[in-house]
Phi, psi and omega in degrees: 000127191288201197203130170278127182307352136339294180286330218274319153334314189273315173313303162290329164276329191281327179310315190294304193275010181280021193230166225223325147312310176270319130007262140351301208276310157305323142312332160279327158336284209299354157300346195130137184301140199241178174240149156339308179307298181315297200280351171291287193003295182285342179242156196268062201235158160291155150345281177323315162257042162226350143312301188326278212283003169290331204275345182253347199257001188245345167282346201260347188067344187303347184234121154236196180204139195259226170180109140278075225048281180246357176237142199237101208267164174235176192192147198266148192246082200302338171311299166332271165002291201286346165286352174263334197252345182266335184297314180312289204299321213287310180317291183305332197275318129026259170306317166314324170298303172311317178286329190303296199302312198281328170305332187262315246241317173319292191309304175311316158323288182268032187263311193260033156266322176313326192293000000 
């Protein structure tokens, strides 16, 4: 079974946030739009790898960047966002269902052990 641009897409945002920098950068994001500089601020890294990794949080849809007069503030792209928090969810209840049944199945087990 071939792997869908869903996934390959849900593969990249989660690849995108498993670093801990973008991560930090996506949380400022959700504040509101920044420049390469604003979000460089806080780490002790270059302009250039902190370029890097918007380049990877912008291949991932999590990021775009705009242009405003010489500068192209980024800025987070919650639609992304909510396809992964919609991935989560769909995953927990899923599972939850499963633990429900194996919780009936248990039960139903020592249920018949008590005779």
């Amino acid at each position: 079974m071939g792997a869908t641009l869903d996934d390959e897409r849900l593969d990249a945002m989660f690849a995108a946030l498993a670093d801990r920098t973008r991560r930090d950068i996506v949380t400022r994001l959700s504040r509101g739009e920044a420049t390469v500089k604003e979000l460089a601020a806080p780490h002790s890294m270059s302009l250039q790898a902190v370029s890097q990794h918007i380049g990877v949080l912008e291949r991932s849809g999590l990021v775009s960047r705009g242009r405003y007069r010489q500068t192209r503030p980024c800025r987070l792209e919650p639609e992304a966002l909510e396809a992964a928090v919609s991935w989560i969810e769909e995953s927990r209840r899923a599972w939850a269902e499963r633990m429900d049944r194996l919780d009936a199945h248990l039960a139903h087990l020592q249920g018949g052990q008590a005779r």
